[in-house]
N, C-alpha and C positions, 0 to 999 in steps of 0.2 A: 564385775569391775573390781580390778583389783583394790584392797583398803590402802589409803595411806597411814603409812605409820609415823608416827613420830614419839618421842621420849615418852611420854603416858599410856602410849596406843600398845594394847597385848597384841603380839605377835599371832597371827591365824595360825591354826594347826595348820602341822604338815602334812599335805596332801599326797597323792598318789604320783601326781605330778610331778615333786619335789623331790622322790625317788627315782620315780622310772626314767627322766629328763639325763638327770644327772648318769647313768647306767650310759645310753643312748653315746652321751657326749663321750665318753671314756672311752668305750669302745672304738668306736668309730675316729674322731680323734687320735688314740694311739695308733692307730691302726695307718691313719694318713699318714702320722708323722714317723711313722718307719719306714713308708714308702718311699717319704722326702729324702731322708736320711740316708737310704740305701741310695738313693738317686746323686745324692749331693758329695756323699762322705766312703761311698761302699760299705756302710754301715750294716748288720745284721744279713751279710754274705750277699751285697746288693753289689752291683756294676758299675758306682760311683760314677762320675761326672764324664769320664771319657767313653765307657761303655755307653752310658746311658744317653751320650749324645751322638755315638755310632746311630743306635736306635733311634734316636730322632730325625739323625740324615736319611736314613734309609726308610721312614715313614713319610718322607717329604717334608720335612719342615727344614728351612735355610736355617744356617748356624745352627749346627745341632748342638753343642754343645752347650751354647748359648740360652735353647730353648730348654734345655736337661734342665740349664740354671734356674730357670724362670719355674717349672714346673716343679722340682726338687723343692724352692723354698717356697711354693704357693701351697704343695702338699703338707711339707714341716709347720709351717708357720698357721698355716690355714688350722691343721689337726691338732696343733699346741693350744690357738684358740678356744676350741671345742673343747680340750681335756679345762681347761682354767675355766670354759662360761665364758670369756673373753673378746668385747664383741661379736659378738655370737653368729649375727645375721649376715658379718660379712667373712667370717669365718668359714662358716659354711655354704656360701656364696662361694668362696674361694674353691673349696673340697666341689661342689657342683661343678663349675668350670672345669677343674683339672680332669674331670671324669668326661664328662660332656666330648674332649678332645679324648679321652682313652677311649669312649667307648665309640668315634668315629674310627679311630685308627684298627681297634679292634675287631668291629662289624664285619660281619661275615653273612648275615643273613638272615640270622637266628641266635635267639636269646639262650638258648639253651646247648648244652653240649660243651666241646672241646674248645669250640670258637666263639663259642657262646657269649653274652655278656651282664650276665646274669647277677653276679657278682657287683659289677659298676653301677648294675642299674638297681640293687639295694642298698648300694653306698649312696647313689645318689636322694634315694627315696628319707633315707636318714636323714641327709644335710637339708634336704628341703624342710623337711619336719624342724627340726631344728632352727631354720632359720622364720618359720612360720609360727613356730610356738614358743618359741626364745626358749634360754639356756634349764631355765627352772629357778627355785627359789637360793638354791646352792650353787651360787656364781659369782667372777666377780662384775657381771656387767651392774649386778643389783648395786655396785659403790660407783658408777658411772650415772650422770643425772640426766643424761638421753636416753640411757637403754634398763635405765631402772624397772623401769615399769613398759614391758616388752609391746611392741604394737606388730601389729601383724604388715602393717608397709613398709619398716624398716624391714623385716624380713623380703615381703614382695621390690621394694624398689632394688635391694642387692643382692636377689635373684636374677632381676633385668641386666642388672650391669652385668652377672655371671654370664648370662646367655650372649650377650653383646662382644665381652671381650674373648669368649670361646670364641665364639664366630669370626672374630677378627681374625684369631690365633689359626682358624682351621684357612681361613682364605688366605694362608700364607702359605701354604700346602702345597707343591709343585702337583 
């Protein structure tokens, strides 16, 4: 159980947690958020919002350009999240979702390979940790007085809504 602290209370050592958490978040996190960026802005030699919504018409989704929008700032914003600690649970709620739809669009039949989705499917394994074990000690959810002290159903309840609005997003699908 985590201590409470307060103005007399010593600070617990820094854990292992407190490192590696924070490592996790970074990666992962910038890594969304160049996806976004590429998606939104053509940022870092990405296909920006009208490319990226070619691609989304031609994977079946109405308004592609529309959905680029929607995906563009869920990855940006979602992965800024993560890099900050930033409520963290729905941050990576969000990164789950957006992959959840890459890695339907991208399925081929196998995890491995050219068409593989191997990759989605350890981004996603990140964000779930992440939103299951909260940000670490080095966040700023810990100045937030809901997610101060991280519960494991803030992570599990917006993971549900992740799965939920995937699933909306994919039964939009022609």
């Amino acid at each position: 159980m985590a201590a409470i602290l307060s103005p007399t209370t010593r600070h617990p050592a820094t854990t292992s947690y407190d490192i590696g958490l924070p490592v996790l978040r970074l990666v992962l996190g910038a890594i969304m958020a160049v996806h976004g960026t590429q998606k939104l802005f053509g940022w870092f030699d990405g296909p920006g919002l009208k490319g990226t919504g070619i691609f989304f018409a031609r994977a079946g989704y109405p308004a592609g350009e529309t959905m680029a929008a929607v995906a563009g700032l869920t990855e940006t914003l979602g992965g800024l999240g993560l890099v900050l600690g930033l409520f963290t649970p729905l941050a990576a709620a969000a990164v789950v979702g957006v992959m959840i739809n890459a890695i339907a669009v991208k399925w081929a039949g196998s995890v491995f390979g050219p068409e593989g989705v191997e990759f989605e499917s350890l981004i996603v394994a990140g964000a779930v940790t992440l939103a299951l074990t909260g940000p670490g000690r080095f966040a700023l959810d810990r100045f937030l007085p809901v997610l101060r002290d991280h519960r494991a159903g803030h992570g599990l309840a917006a993971l549900v809504l992740a799965v939920v609005l995937a699933a909306v997003a994919l039964l939009l699908r022609d």
